[in-house]
PDB file of N, CA, C and O in Angstrom:
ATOM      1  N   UNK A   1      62.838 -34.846-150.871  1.00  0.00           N
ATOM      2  CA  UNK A   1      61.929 -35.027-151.980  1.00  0.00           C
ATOM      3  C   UNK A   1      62.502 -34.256-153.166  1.00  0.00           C
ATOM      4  O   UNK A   1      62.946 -33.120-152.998  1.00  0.00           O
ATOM      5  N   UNK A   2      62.503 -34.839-154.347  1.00  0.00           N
ATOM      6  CA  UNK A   2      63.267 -34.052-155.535  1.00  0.00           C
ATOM      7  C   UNK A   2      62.358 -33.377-156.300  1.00  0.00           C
ATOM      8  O   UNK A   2      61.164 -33.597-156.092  1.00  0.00           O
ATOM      9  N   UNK A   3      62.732 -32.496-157.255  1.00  0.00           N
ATOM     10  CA  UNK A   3      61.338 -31.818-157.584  1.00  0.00           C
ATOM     11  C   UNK A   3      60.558 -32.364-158.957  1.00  0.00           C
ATOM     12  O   UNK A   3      59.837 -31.598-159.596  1.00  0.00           O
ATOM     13  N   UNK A   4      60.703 -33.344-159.238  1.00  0.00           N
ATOM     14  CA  UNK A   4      60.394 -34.283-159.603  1.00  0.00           C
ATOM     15  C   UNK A   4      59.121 -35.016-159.318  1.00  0.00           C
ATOM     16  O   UNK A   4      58.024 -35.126-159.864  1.00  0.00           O
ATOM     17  N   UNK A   5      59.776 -35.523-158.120  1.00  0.00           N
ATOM     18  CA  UNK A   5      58.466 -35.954-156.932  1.00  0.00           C
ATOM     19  C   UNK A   5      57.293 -34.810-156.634  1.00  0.00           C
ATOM     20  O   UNK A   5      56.083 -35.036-156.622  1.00  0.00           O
ATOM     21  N   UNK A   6      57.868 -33.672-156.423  1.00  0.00           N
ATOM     22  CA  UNK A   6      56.581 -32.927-156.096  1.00  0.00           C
ATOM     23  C   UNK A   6      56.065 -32.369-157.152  1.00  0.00           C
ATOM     24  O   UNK A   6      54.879 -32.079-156.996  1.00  0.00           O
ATOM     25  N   UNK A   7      56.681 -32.004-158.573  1.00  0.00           N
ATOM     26  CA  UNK A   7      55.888 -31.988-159.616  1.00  0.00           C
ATOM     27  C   UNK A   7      54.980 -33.017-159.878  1.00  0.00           C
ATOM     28  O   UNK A   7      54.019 -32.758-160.603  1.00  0.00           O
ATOM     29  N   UNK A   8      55.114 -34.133-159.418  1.00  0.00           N
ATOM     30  CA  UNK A   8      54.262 -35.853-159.510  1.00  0.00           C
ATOM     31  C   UNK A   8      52.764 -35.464-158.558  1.00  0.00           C
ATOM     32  O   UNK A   8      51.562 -35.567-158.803  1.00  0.00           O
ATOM     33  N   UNK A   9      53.478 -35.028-157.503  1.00  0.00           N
ATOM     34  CA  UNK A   9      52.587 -34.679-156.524  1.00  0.00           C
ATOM     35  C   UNK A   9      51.605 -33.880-156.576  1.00  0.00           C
ATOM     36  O   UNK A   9      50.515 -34.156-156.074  1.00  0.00           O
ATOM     37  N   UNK A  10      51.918 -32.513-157.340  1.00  0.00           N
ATOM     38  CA  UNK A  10      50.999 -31.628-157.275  1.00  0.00           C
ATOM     39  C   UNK A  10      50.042 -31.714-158.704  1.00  0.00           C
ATOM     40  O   UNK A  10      48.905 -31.243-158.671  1.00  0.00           O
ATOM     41  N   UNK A  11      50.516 -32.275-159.818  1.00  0.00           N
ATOM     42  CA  UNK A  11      49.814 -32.788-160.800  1.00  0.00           C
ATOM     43  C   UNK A  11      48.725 -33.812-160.627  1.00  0.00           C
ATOM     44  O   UNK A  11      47.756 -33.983-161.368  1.00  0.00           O
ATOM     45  N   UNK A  12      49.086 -34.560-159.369  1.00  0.00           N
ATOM     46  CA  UNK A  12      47.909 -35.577-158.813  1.00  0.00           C
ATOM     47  C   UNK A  12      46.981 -34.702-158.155  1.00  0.00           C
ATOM     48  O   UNK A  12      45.981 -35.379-157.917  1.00  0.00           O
ATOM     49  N   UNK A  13      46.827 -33.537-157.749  1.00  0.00           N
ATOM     50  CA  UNK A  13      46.225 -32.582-156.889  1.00  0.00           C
ATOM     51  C   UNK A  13      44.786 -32.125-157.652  1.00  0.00           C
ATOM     52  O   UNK A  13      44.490 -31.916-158.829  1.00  0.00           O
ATOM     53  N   UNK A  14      44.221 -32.089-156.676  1.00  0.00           N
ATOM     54  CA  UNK A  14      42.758 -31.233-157.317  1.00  0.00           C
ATOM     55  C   UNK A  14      43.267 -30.254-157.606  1.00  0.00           C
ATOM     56  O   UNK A  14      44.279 -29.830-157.047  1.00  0.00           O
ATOM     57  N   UNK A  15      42.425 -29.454-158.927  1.00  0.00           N
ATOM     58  CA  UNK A  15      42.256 -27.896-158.958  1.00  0.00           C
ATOM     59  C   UNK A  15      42.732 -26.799-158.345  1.00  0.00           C
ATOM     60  O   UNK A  15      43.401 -25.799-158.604  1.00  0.00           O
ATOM     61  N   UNK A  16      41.998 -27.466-157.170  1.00  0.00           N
ATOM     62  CA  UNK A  16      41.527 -26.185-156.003  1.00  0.00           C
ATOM     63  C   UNK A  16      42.098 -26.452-154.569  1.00  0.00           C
ATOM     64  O   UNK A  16      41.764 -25.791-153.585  1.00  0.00           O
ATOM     65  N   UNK A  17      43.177 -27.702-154.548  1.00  0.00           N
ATOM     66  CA  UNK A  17      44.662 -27.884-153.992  1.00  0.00           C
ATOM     67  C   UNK A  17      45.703 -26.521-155.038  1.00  0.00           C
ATOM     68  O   UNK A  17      46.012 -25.373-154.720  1.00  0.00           O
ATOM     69  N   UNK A  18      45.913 -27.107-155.980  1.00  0.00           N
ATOM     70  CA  UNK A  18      46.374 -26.849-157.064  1.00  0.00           C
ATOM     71  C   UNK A  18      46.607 -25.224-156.885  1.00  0.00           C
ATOM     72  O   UNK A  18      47.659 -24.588-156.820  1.00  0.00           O
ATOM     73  N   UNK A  19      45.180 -24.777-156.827  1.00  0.00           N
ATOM     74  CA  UNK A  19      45.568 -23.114-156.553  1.00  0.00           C
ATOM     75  C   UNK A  19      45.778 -22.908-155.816  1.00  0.00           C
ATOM     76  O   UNK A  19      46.261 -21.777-155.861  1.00  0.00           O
ATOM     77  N   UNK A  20      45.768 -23.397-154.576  1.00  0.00           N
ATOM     78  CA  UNK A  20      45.736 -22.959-153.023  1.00  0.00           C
ATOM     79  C   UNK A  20      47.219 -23.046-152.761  1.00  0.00           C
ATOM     80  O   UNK A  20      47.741 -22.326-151.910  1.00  0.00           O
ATOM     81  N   UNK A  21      47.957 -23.974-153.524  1.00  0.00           N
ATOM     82  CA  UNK A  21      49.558 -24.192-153.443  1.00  0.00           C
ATOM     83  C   UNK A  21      49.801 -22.825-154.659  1.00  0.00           C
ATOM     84  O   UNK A  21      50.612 -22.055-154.144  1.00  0.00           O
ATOM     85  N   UNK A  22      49.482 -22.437-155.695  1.00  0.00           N
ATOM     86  CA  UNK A  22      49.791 -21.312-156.628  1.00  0.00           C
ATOM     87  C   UNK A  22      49.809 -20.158-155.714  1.00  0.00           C
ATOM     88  O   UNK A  22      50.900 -19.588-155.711  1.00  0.00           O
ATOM     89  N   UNK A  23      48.912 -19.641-154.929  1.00  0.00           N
ATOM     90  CA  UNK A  23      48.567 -18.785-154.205  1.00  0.00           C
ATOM     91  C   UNK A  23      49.780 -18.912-152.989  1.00  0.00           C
ATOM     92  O   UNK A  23      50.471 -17.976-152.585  1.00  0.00           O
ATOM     93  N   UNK A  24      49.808 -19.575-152.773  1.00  0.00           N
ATOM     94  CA  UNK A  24      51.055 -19.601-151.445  1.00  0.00           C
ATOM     95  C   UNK A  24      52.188 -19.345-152.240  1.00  0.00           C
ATOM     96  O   UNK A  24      52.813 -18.340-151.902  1.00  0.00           O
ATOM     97  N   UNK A  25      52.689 -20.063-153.337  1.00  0.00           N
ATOM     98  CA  UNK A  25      53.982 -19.824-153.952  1.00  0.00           C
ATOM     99  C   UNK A  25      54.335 -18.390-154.325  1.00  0.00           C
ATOM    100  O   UNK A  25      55.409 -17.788-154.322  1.00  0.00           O
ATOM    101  N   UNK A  26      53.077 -18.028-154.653  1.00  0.00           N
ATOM    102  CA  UNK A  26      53.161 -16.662-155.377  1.00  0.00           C
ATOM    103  C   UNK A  26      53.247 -15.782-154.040  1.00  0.00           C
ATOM    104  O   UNK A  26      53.968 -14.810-154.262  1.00  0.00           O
ATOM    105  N   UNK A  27      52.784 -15.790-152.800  1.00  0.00           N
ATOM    106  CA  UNK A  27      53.203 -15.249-151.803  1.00  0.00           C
ATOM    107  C   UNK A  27      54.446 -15.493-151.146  1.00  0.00           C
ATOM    108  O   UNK A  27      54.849 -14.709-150.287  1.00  0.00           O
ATOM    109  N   UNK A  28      54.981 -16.340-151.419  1.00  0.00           N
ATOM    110  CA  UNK A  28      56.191 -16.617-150.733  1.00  0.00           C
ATOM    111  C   UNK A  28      57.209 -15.510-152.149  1.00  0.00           C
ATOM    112  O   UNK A  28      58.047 -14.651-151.877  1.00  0.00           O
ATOM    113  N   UNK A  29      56.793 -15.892-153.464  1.00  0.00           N
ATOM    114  CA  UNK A  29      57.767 -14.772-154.367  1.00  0.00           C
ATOM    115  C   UNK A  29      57.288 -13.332-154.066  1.00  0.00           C
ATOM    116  O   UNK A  29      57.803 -12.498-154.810  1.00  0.00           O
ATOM    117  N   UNK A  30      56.466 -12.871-153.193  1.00  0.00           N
ATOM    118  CA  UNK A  30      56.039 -11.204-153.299  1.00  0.00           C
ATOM    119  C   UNK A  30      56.664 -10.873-152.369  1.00  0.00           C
ATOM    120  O   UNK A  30      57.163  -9.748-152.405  1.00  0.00           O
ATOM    121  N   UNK A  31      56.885 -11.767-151.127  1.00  0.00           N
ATOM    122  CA  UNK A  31      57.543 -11.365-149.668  1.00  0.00           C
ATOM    123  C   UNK A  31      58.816 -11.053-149.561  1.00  0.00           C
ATOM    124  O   UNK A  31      59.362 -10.666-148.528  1.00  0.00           O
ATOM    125  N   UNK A  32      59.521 -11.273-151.023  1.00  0.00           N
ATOM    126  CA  UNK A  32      61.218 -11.117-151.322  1.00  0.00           C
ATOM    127  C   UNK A  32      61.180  -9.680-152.645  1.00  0.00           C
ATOM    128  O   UNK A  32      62.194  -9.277-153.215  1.00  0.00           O
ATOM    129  N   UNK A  33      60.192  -9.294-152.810  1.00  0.00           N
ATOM    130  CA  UNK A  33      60.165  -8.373-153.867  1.00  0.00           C
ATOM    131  C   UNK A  33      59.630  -7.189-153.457  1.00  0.00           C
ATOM    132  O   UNK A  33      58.439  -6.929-153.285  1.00  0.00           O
ATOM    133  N   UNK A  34      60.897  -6.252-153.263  1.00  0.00           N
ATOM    134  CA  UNK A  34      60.967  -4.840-152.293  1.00  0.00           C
ATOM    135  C   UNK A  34      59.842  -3.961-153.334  1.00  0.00           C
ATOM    136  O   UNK A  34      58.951  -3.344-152.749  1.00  0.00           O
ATOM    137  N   UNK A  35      59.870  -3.921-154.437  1.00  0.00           N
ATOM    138  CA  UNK A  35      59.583  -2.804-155.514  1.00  0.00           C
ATOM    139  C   UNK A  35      57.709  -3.312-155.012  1.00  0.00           C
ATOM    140  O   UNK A  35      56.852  -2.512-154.636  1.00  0.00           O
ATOM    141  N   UNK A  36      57.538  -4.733-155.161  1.00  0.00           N
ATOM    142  CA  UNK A  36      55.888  -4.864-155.158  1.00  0.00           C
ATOM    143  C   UNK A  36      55.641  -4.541-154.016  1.00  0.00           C
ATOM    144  O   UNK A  36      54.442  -4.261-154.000  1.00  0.00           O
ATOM    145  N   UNK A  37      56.255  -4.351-152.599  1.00  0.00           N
ATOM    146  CA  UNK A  37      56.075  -4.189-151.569  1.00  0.00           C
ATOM    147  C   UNK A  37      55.666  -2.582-151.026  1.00  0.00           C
ATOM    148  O   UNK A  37      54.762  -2.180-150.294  1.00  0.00           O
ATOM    149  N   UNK A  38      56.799  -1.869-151.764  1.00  0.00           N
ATOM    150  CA  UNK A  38      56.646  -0.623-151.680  1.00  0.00           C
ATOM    151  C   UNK A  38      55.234  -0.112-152.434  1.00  0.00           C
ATOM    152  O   UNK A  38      54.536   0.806-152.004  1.00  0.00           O
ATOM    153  N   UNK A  39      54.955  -0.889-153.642  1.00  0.00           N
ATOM    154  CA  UNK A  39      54.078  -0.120-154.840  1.00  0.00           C
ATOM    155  C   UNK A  39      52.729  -0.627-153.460  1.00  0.00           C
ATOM    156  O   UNK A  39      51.872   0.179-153.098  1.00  0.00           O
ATOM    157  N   UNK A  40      52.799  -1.657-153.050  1.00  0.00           N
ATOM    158  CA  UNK A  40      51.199  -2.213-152.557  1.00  0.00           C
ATOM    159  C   UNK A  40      51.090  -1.213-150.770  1.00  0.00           C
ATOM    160  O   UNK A  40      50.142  -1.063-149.999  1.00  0.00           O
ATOM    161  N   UNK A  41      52.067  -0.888-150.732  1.00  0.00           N
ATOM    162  CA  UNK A  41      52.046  -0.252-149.422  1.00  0.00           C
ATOM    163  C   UNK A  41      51.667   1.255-149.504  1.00  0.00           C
ATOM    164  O   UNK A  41      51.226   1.911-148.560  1.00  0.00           O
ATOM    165  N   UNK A  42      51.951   1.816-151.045  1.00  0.00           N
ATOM    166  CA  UNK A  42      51.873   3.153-151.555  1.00  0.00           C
ATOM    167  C   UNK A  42      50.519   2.850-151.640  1.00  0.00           C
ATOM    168  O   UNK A  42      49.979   3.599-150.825  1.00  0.00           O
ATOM    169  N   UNK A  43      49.540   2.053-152.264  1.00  0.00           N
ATOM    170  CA  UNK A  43      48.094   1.989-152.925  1.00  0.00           C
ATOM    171  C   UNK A  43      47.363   1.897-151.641  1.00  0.00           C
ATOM    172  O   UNK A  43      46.391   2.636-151.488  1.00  0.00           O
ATOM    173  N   UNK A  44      47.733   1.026-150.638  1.00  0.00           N
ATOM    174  CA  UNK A  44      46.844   0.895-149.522  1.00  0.00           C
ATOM    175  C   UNK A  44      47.268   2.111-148.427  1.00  0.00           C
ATOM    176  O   UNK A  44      46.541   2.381-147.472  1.00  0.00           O
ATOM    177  N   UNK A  45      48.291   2.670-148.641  1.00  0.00           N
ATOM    178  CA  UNK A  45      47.945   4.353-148.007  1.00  0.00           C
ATOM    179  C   UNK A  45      47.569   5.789-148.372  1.00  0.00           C
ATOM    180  O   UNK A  45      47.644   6.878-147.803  1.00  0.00           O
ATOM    181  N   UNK A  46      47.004   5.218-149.899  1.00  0.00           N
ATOM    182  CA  UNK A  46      46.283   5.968-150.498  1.00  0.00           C
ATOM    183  C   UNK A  46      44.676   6.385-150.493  1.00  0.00           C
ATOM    184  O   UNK A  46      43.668   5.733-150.769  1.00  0.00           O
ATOM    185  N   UNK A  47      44.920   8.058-149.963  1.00  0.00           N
ATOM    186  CA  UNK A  47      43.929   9.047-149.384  1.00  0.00           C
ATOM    187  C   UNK A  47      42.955   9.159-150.306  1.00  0.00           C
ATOM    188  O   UNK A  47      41.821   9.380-149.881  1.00  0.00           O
ATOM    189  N   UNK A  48      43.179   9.027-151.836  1.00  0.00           N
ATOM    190  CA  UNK A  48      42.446   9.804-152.441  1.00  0.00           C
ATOM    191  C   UNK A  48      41.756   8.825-152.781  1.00  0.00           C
ATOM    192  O   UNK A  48      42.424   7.851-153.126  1.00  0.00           O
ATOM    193  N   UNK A  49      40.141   8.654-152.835  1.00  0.00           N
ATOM    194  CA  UNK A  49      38.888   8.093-152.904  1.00  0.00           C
ATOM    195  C   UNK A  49      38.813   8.209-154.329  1.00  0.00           C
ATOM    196  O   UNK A  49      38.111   7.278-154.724  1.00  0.00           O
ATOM    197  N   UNK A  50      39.164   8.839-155.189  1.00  0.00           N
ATOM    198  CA  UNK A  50      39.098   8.966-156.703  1.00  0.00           C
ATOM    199  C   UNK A  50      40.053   7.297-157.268  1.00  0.00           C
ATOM    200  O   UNK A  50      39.689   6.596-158.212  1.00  0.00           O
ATOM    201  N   UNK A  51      41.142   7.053-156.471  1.00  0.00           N
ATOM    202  CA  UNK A  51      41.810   5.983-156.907  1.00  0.00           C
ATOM    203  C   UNK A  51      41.288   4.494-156.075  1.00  0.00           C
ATOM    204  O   UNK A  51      41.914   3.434-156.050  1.00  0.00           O
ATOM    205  N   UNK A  52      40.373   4.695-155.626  1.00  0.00           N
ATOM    206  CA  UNK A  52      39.712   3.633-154.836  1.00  0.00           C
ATOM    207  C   UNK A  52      39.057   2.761-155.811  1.00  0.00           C
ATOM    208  O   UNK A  52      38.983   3.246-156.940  1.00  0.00           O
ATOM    209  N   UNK A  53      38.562   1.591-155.651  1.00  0.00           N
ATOM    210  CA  UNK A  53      37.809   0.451-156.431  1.00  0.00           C
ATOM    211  C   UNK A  53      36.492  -0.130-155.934  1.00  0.00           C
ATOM    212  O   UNK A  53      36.827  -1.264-155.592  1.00  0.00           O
ATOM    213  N   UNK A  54      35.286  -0.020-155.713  1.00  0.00           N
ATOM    214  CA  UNK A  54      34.671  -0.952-155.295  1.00  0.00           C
ATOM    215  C   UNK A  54      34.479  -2.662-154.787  1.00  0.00           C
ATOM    216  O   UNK A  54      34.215  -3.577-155.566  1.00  0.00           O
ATOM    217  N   UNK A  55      34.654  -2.784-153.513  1.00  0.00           N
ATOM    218  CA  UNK A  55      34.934  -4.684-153.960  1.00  0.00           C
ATOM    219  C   UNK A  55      34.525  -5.589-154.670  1.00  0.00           C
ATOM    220  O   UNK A  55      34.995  -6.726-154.709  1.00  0.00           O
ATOM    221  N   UNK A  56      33.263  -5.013-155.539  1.00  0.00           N
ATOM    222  CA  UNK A  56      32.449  -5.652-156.232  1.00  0.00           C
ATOM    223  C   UNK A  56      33.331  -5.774-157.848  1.00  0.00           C
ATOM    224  O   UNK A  56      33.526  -6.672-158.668  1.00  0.00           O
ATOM    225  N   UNK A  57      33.646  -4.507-157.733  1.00  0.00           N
ATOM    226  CA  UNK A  57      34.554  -4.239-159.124  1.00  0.00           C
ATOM    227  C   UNK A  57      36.144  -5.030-158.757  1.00  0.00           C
ATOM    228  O   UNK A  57      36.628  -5.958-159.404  1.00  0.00           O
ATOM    229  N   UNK A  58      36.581  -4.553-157.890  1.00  0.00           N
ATOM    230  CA  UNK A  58      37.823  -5.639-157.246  1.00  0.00           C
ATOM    231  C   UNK A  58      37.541  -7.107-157.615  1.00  0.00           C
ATOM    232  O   UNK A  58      38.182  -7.659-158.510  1.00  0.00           O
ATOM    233  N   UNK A  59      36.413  -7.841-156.800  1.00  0.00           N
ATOM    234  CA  UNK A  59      35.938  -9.314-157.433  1.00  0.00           C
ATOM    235  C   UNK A  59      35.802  -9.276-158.889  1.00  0.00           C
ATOM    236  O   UNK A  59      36.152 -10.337-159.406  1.00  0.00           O
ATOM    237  N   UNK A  60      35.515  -8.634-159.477  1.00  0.00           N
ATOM    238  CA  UNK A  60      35.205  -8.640-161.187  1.00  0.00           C
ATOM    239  C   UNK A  60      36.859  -8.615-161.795  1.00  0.00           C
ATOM    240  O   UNK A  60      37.228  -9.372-162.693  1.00  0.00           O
ATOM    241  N   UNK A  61      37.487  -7.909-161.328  1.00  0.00           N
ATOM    242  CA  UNK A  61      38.815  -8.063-162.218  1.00  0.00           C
ATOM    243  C   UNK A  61      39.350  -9.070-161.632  1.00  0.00           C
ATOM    244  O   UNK A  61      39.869  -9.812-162.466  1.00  0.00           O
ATOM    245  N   UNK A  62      39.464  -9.446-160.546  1.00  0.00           N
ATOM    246  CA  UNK A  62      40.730 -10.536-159.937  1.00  0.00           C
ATOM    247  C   UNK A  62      39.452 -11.907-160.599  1.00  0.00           C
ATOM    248  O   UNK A  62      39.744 -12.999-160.111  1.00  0.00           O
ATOM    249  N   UNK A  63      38.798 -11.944-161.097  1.00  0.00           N
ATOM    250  CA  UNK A  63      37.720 -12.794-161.608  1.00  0.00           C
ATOM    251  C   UNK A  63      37.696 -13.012-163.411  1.00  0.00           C
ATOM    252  O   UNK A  63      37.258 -13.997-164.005  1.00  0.00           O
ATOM    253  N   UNK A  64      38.312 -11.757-164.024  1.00  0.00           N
ATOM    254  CA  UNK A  64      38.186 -11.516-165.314  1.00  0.00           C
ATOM    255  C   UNK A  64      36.920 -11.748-165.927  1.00  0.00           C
ATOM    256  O   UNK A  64      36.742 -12.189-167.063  1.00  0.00           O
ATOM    257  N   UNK A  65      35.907 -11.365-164.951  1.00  0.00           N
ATOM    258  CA  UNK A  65      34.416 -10.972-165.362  1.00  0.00           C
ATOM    259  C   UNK A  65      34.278  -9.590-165.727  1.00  0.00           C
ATOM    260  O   UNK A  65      33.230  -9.396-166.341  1.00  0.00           O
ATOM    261  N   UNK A  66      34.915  -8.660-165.573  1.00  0.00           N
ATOM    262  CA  UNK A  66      34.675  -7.211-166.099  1.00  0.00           C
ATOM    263  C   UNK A  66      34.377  -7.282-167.503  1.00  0.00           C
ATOM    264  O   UNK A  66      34.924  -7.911-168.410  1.00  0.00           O
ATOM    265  N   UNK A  67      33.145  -6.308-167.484  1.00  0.00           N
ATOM    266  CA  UNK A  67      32.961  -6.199-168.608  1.00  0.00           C
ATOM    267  C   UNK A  67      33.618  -5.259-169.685  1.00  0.00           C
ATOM    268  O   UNK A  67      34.378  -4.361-169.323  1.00  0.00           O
ATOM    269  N   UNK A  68      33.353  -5.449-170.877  1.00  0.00           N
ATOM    270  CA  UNK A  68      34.096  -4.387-171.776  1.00  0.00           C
ATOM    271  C   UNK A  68      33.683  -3.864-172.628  1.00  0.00           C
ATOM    272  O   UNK A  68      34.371  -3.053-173.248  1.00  0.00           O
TER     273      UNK A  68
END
């Protein structure tokens, strides 16, 4: 398939195909990128509760509902 074709393809796609393929791509580029790997492995073995987020506040930014 040339990429051509699957640019054809994924432009015919719902939305919410659409992201669900964004979301995979973008995981397949993080799984080759040592620096984001290290930084996300540093944050999630991080002790200190002062640098923590609420999930509610987590959903609000990965949402760009935070307010300002």
């Amino acid at each position: 398939m040339s990429m051509a074709e699957i640019m054809r393809e994924v432009a015919d796609m719902p939305p919410k195909r659409q992201n669900e393929l964004a979301a995979y791509l973008l995981h397949l580029r993080l799984q080759q990128d040592a620096d984001w790997q290290i930084e996300m492995a540093r944050r999630i073995d991080d002790k200190n509760p002062k640098n923590w987020i609420a999930l509610p506040e987590a959903k609000k930014r990965l949402t760009g509902t935070r307010k300002k």
